[in-house]
N, C-alpha and C positions, 0 to 999 in steps of 0.2 A: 136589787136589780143590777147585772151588770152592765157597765158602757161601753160602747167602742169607742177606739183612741180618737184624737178629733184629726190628726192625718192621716187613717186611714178612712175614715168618714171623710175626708175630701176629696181621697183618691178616688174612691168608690163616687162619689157625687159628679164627678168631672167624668172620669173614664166611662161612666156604666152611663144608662139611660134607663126608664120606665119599660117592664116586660112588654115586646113587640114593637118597640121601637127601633131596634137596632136594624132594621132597615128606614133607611134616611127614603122617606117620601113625603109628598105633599097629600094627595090625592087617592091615589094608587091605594086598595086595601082600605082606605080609612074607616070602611062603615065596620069590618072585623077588629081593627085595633080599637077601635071606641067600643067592639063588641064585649072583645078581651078585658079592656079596663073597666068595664061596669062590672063584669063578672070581678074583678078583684079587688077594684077601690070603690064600689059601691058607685061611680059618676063615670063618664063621658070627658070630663071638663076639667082642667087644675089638677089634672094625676102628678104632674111633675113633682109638684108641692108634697103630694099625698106620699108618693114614692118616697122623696126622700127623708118623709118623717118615717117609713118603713121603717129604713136602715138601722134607725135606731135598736130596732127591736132582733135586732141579728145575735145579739148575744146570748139570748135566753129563748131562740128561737128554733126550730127540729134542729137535727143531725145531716141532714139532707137538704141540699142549700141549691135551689136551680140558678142557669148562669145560660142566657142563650146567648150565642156566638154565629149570627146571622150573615156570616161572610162565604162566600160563595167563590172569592178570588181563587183561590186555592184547587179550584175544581180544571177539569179541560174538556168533556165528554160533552155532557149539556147541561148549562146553568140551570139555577132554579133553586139548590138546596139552600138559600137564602131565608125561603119562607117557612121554613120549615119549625125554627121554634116558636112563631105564630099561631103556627096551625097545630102543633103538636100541644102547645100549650091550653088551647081553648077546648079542644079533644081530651084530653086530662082533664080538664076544668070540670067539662060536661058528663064525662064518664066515670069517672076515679074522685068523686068529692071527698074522699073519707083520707083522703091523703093527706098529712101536717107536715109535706115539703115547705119550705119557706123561698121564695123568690126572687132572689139579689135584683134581677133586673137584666139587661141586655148589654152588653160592650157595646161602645158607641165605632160604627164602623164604617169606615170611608170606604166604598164598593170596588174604587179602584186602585185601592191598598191590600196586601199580606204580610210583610215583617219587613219593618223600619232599614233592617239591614240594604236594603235593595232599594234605597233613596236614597239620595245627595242631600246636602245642610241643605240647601236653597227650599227644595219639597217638603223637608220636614219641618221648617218653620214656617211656613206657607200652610201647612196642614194643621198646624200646633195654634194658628191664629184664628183657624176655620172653628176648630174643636174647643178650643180654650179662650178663646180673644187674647193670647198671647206668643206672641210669637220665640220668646225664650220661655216659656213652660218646660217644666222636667220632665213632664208626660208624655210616651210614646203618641205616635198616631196612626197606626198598622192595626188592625186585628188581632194579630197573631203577638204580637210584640205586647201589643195592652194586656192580654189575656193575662199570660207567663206572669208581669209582671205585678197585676194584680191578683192572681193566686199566690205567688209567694209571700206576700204581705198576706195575704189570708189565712193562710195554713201556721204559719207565723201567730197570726193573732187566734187561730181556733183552731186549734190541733186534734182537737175528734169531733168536728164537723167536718163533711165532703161535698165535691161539689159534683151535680151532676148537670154535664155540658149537653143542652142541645144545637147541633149544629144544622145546615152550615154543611159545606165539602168535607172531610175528613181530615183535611190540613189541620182542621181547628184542633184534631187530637193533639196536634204535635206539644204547643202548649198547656193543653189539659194534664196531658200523663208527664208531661215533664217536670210540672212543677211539684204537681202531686209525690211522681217517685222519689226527687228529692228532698221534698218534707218529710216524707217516711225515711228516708234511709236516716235523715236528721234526729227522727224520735226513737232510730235506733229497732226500725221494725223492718219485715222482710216483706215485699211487697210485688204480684206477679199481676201480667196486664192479660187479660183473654179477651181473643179479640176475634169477635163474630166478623166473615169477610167474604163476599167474593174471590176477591183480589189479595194478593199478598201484601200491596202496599210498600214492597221493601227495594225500592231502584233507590239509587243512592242518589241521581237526579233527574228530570225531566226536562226535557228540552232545555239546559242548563241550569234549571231553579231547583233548588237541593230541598226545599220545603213546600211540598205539595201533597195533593190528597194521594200521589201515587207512593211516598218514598216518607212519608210521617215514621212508619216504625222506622228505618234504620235506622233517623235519629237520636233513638231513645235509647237503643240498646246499652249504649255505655252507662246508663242511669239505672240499668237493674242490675240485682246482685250477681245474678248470670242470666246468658246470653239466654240460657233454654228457660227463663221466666215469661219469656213473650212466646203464650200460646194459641195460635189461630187456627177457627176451626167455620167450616163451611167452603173452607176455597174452592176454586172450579176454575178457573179464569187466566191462566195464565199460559206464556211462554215457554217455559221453563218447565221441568217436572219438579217435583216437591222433593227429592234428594239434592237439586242443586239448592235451594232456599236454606234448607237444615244445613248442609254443609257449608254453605259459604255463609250464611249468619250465624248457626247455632242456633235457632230457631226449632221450635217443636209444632207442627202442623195436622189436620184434619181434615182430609180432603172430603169434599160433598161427596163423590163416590164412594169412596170407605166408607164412609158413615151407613148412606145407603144398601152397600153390602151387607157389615155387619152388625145392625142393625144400634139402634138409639143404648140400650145396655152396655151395649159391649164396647160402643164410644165414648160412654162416660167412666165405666170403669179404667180404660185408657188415658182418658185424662187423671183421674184422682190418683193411679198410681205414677202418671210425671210429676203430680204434684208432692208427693207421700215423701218422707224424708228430707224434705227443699226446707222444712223450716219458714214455712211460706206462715206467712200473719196475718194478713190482707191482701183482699182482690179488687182490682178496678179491671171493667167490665166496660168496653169499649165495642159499641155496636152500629156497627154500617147497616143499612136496612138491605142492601144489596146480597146478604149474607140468607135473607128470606129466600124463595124459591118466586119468578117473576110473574105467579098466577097468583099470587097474593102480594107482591111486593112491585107493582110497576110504577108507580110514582116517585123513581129517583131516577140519578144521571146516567146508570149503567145497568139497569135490569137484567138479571141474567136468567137461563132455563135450569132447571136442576138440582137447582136450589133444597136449602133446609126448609122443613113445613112450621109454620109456625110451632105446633105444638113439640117439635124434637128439639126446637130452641130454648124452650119452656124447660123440656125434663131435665136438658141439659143445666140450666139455670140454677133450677130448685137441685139438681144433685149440687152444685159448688155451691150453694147458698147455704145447706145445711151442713157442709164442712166448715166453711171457712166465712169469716163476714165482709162483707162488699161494702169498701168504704170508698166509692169514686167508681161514677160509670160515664158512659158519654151514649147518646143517641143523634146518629149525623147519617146525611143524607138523601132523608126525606125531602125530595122535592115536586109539590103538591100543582101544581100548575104543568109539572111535566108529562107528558102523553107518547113517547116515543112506542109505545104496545099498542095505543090505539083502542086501550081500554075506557080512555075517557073520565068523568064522574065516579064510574063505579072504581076504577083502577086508585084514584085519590083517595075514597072511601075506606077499601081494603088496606090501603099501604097506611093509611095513618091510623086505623082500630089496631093492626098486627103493632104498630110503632107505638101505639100509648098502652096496649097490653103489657109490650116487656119493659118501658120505661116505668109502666105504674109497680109492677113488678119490682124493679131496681130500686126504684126511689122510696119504696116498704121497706125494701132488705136496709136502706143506707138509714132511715129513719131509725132503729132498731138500738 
């Protein structure tokens, strides 16, 4: 049997928390978090304990490793995708049991945190007391900061295991895919990010914050082998037409309308020949639910009309899925409490069957 080292067993113990935790409440949700953990440690009561004799078992455990990243800072539209690896998690629970994902647990996440960099010492040891009882701990205290730096140590210590992020705003990619692309470029493998999206995602910053759910890819670009490895497909949303994106990023894009036009075939073949000759090894697979179409997908921050139908997001899946193998996906944006359509109940319902569809989906291909 193998062990994990015993400093990253402590990182993991400190940084992370028990799945559905990582929203810091008292009250609020408790009778679903107790619901969550009977479904997974068998009790209600003493998960912490239970949890963290889990960890143990990470070494010999699937290939497909969940990680919810329950931070909603990163968002600006309308909060809420906080709950979403909660809800997304007991919807998998309930619908997809045959799955042998294995559960890291949730980053532990200060609500009115995103990356360490955009605090002063005084905040971060003040935070670091909150989270650690120590106020010189080595440990980040951001979301986005803790994530990065405990995937590096991850991928570090299990280099064909992956993780699949549920968020959380979309910010939460930033550290998902950046850690991931530079573990890969490390093992010396070629590694391309497709990213289902309304939105392009690619402002360089937001009302001054350079890390947000709106400007995550630009980020990363420098982490892939080339610029046209970041492929997004479902956009609709933007300012800009899709010749400025491609030329001022390098970027390779698919707009919901194209798609539309020429139908789900001829999009895919589209794609597999940008991919053809790239020398491409692995795919992470980076899904905004926003990318859905808003008659099935209206339970997140920015529901859009026009959208992809679930099942064109499928074909499209299962065509890269049988090319190439999906070692790292993320599903962000689900936000279950949110109502801006006016859908209600039903609208929740919908947007988290279409979101544990392609997750359970993902998280097959990443066990594999």
């Amino acid at each position: 049997m193998t062990t994990i080292t015993s400093e990253f067993y402590h990182k993991l113990s400190n940084c992370l928390c028990p799945p559905g935790n990582g929203v810091f409440t008292v009250n609020t949700a408790k009778e679903r978090k107790e619901q969550l953990h009977q479904t997974i440690f068998g009790q209600a009561v003493g998960v912490d304990d239970l949890w963290k004799a889990s960890l143990n078992k990470l070494p010999d455990a699937s290939k497909a490793i969940i990680l919810g990243i329950a931070s909603d800072c990163g968002g600006g539209i309308l909060r809420g995708a906080n709950w979403g690896p909660l809800f997304l998690r007991a919807n998998l629970l309930e619908n997809y049991p045959e799955l042998t994902a294995f559960d890291m647990g949730d980053i532990r996440v200060i609500p009115h945190l995103l990356a360490d960099k955009y605090l002063n010492e005084a905040t971060i040891a003040n935070c670091r007391k909150a989270l650690y009882q120590d106020e010189h701990s080595k440990y980040a205290v951001s979301p986005l900061t803790i994530t990065e730096d405990v995937l590096h140590d991850f991928y570090a210590e299990f280099p064909e295991k992956g993780i699949f992020g549920i968020g959380g705003d979309h910010s939460v990619s930033y550290p998902l895919t950046k850690a991931y692309l530079q573990a890969k470029k490390q093992q010396g493998k070629r590694a391309a990010i497709i990213h289902f999206d309304a939105h392009t995602d690619l402002l360089v910053e937001r009302l001054g914050i350079d890390l947000c759910f709106g400007s995550w890819c630009t980020h990363i670009l420098d982490d892939l082998h080339e610029k046209h490895h970041l492929i997004q497909i479902g956009i609709r949303s933007s300012g800009r037409p899709q010749s400025h994106w491609e030329e001022t990023f390098g970027v390779r894009q698919h707009w919901a309308k194209d798609i539309k036009a020429q139908g789900i075939s001829k999009t895919i073949d589209n794609i597999l020949n940008q991919l053809k000759d790239e020398n491409i090894d692995e795919l992470y697979v980076s899904f905004d639910i926003d990318a859905i179409d808003e008659s099935y997908a209206s339970a997140t921050g920015t529901p859009e009309p026009d959208g992809l139908m679930p099942s064109e997001a499928m074909d499209i899946l299962r065509a890269l899925a049988a090319k190439y193998p999906i070692t790292g996906a993320d599903m962000m944006e689900i936000a279950p409490f949110t109502d801006s359509s006016g859908q209600g109940l039903a609208g929740q319902e919908k947007t988290l069957k279409v979101g544990a569809e392609i997750s359970a989906f993902l998280l097959a291909e990443m066990a594999k």
